[in-house]
VOGU-3710 file (C-alpha; in Angstrom, 3 decimals, decimal comma):
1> xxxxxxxxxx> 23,573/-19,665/2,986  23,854/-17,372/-0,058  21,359/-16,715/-2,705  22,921/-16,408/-6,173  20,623/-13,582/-7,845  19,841/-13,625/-11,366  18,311/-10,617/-13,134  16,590/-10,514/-16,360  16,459/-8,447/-19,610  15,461/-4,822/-19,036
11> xxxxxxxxxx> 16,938/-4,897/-15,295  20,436/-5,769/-13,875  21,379/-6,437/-10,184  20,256/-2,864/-8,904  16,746/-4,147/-8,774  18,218/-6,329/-6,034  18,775/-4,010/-3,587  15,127/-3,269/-2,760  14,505/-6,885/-1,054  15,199/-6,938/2,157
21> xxxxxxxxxx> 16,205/-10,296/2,976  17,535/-12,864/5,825  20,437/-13,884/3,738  23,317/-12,723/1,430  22,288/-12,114/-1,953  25,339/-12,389/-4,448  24,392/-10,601/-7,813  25,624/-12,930/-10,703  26,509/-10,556/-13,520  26,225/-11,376/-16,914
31> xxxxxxxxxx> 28,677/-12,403/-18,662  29,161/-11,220/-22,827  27,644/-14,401/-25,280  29,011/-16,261/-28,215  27,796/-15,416/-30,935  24,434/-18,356/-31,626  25,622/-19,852/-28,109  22,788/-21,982/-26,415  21,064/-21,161/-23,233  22,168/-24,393/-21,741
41> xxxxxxxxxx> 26,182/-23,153/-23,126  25,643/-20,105/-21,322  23,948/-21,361/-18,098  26,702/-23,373/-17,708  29,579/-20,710/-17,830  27,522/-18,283/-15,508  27,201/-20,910/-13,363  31,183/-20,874/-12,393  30,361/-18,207/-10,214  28,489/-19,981/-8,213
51> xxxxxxxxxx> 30,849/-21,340/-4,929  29,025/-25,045/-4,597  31,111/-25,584/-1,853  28,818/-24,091/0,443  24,975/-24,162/0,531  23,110/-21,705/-1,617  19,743/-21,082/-4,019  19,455/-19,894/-7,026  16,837/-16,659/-7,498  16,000/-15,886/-10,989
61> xxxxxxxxxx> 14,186/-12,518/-11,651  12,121/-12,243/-15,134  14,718/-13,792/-18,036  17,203/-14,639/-15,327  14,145/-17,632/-14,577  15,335/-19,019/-17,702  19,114/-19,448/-16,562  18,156/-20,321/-13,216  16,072/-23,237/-14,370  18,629/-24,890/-17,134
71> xxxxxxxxxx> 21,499/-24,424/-13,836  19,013/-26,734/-12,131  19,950/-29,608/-14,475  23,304/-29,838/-13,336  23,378/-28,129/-9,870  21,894/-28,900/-6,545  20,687/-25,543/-5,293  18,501/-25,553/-1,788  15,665/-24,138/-3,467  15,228/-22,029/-6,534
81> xxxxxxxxxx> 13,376/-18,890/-6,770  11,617/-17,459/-10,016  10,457/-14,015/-9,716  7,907/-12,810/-12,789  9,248/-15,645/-14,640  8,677/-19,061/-15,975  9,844/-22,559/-15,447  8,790/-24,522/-18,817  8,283/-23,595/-22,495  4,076/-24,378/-21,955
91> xxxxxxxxxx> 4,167/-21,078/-19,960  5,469/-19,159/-22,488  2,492/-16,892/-24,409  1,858/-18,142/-27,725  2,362/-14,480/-29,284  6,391/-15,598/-27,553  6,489/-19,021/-29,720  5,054/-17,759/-32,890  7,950/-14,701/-32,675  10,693/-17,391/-32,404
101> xxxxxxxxxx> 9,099/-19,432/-35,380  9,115/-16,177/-37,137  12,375/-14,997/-36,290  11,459/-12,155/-34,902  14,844/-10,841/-33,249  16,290/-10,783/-36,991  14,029/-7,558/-37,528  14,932/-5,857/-34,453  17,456/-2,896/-34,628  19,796/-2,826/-31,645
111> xxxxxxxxxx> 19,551/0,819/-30,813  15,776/-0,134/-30,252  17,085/-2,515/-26,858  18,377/0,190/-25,347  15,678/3,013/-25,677  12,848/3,087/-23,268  9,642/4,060/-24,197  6,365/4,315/-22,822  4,985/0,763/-24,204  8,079/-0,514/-22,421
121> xxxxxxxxxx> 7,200/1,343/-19,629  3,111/0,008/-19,902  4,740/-3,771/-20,070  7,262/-3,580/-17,228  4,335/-1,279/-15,609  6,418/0,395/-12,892  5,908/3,571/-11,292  9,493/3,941/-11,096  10,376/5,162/-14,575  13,504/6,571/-14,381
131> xxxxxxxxxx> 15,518/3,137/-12,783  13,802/1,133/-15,427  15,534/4,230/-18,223  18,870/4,035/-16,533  18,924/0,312/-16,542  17,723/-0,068/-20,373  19,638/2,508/-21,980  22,827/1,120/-20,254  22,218/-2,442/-21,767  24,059/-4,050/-23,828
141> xxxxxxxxxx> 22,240/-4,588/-27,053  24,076/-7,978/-28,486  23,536/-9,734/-25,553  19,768/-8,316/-24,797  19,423/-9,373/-28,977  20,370/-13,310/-28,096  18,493/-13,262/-24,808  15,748/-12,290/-26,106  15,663/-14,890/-28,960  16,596/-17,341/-26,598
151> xxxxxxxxxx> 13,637/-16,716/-24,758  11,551/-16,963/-27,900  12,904/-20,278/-28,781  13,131/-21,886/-25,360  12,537/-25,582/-25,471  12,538/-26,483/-21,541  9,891/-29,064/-20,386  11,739/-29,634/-17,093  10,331/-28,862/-13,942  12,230/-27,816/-10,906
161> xxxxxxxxxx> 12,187/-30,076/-7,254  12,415/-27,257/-4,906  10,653/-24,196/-6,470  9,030/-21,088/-5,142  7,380/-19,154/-7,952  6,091/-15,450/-7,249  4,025/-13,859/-9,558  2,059/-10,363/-10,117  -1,764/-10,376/-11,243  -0,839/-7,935/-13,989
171> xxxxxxxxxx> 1,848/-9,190/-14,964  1,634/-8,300/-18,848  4,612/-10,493/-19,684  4,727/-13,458/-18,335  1,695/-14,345/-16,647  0,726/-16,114/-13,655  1,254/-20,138/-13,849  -0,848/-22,223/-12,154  1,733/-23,337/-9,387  3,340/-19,650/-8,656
181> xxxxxxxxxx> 2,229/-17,596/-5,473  0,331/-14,419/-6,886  1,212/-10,851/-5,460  -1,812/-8,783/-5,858  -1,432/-5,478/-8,351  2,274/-6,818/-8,906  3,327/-6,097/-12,072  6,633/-7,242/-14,046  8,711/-4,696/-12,573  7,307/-5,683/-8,829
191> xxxxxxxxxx> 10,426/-7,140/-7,164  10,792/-2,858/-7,263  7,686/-1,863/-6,266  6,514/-4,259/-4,326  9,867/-5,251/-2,717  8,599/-5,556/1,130  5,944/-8,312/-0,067  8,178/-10,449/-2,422  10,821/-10,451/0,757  8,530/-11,469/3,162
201> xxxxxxxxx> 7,127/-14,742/0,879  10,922/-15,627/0,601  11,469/-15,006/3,533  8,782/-17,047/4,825  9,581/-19,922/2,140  12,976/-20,484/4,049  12,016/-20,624/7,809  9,417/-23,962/6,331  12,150/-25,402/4,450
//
């Protein structure tokens, strides 16, 4: 079985490479938007990557939750994984909704998406600073500009079958739901630094499934 891996805005599939899992994770990349294209639009076109020939899950890491979940309404994954992530619009913090009300993205410069700073580096809260540089300031800022609304304006109410949620305690931005398996200290940027623990609660997920 593979695992199609998903990442998320502020990370790509280099975070990847720290799990150490029991099957084949196959990075899906992402692909460049149209311009005031729906998540559901997009989903949809990543999803060609996918071989659903064969069996496979779905991880979604952060953002990459987001796609995951909308590819659940018209694929039949094993299971679905969302790493510091969400599954319905009710999770999202309300600061999140009233930004998409607002507009927020509108006032954002792009050059400001790919600059890290240290508030980015107090929300992702990772020791390892320089990865989470590399990875921002190599973003493209378009696409992180209509992710980021899209996550903003996310109007999912749909819950997912086969789920296994992992969450950090300090999180700072998406907290823990009520149904996701908390990783103690783990904070946004934790499928990094706290790669050994998140592999072993997948990997444990799949030998009871």
């Amino acid at each position: 079985m593979k695992i199609y891996a998903i990442s998320g805005l502020g990370a790509d599939e280099r975070v990847f490479k720290f799990l150490d899992l029991n099957y084949k994770i196959i990075p899906l990349n992402w692909v460049d938007n149209y311009k005031n294209e729906s998540i559901e639009s997009y989903s949809k076109r990543l999803a060609e990557k996918i071989d659903t020939e064969e069996e496979f899950a779905i991880l979604g890491l952060s953002f990459g939750g987001l796609i995951a979940t909308e590819m659940n309404k018209f694929l039949n994954p094993k299971t679905t994984i969302l790493i510091s992530s969400i599954e319905t619009k009710n999770e999202l913090p309300l600061i999140y909704k009233v930004g998409g009300k607002l507009n927020f993205t509108k006032l954002i410069p792009d050059n400001l998406l790919t600059k890290s700073n240290q508030f980015v580096e107090f929300l992702f809260g990772t020791k390892k600073k320089k990865l989470l540089n590399n990875i921002i300031t190599e973003s493209n800022p378009i696409f992180s500009k209509w992710a980021l609304n899209a996550l903003l304006t996310w109007q999912n109410t749909t819950r997912i079958k086969n789920v296994l949620k992992i969450s950090g305690s300090k999180d700072k931005l998406f907290p823990p739901s009520k149904n996701a398996i908390i990783i103690e200290k783990g904070t946004h940027f934790m499928i990094v630094d706290k790669a050994q623990e998140v592999s072993k609660l997948i990997n444990n997920y799949f030998k009871n499934i």
